[in-house]
N, C-alpha and C positions, 0 to 999 in steps of 0.2 A: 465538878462537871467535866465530861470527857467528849469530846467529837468523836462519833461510831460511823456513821457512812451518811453518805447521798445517795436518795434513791432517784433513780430515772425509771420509766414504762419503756418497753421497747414495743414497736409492733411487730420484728420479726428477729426473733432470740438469734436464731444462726447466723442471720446477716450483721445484729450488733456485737456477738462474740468475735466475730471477723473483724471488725472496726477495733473493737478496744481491745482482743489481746492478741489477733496475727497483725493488726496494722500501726496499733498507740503501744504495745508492747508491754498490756496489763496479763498478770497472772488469774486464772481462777483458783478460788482457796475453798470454794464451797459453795454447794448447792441442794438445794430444798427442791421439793415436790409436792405440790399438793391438791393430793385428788378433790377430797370436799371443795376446799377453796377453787380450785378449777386454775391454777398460778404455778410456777414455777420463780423462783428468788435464784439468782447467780453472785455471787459476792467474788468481787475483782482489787485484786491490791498493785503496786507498783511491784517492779521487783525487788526495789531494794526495801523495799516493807514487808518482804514475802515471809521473812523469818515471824517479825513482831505478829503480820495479817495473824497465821495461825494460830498464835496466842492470844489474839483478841485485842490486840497492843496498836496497832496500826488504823489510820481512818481508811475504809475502804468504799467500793463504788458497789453499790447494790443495783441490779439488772431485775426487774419485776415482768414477769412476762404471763399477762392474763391469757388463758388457752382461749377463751370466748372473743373473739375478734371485737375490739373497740377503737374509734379515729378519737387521736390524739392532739390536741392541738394547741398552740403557744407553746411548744417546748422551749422556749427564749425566754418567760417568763419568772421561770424559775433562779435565773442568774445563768451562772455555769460552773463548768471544774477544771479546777486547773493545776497544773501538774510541773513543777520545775525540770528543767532537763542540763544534762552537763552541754552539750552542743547544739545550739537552738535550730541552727543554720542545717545541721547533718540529720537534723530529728525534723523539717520541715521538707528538705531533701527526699526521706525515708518516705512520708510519707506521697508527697505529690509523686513519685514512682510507682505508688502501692495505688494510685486513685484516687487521693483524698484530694478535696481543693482545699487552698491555703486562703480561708476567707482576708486575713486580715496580713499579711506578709511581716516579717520580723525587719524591719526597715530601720528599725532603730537596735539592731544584734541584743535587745533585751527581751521581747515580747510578738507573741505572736496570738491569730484563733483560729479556730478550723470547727465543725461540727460533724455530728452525730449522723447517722442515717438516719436518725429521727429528732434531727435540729435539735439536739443539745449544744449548745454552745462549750467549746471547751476552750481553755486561756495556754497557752503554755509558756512558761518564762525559763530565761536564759539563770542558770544557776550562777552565779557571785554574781559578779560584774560582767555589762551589756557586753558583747564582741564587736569590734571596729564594724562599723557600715560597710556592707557588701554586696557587690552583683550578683548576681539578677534582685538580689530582694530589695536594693537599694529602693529601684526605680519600679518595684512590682507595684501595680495599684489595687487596691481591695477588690474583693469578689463578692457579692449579696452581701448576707448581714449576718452579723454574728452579735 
């Protein structure tokens, strides 16, 4: 058995490609179209899985996006995705710049959450060992719910 991807629904492609690869800093490796089915499929890798994504080698983030307008709801339910990073603090940083809120602040420099335009929860962890405790995120306190 081999782990191939997570899939999420978006309810607006343009705004979730902005989310996950100008703002989470995912790659698109491929994309489907389909008339009968009335959907569009985006398949998203990290970059450093961008070599293996191609080959099929890599778990990637599949993006489903039905053309027929449907409301989505519990996207929480599903768990989340989560995604290790070399500098938890610089990649929490990036983002609250870019717009995003930091639902859950990295207060302990190992772990952090932030979600989706369409309330995906996503985790994101400090790659080896946590980083000493730091300002602002020491003292940040959560935002909604992740």
């Amino acid at each position: 058995m081999r782990y191939l991807h997570t899939m999420v629904r978006v309810r607006d492609l343009e705004e979730a490609l902005d989310f996950y690869c100008n703002k989470l800093g995912l790659i698109e490796t491929k994309r489907m179209e389909s008339e009968p089915g009335r959907f569009t499929l985006v398949y998203l890798a990290a970059p450093k899985d961008k070599e293996q994504a191609e080959n099929q080698e890599a778990p990637l983030l599949e993006l489903t996006y039905n053309w027929d307008p449907e409301e989505y709801t519990g996207g929480r339910n599903f768990g989340h995705l989560a995604f290790e990073v070399d500098d938890i603090y610089e990649t929490c940083r990036k983002l609250m710049d870019a717009g995003v809120t930091i639902n859950r602040p990295p207060r302990d420099g190992h772990m952090a959450f932030i979600r989706s335009p369409d309330e995906i929860s996503i985790e994101l962890l400090q790659k080896s060992e946590p980083l000493e405790p730091k300002e602002p995120w020491a003292s940040m306190q959560n935002t909604g719910t992740w």
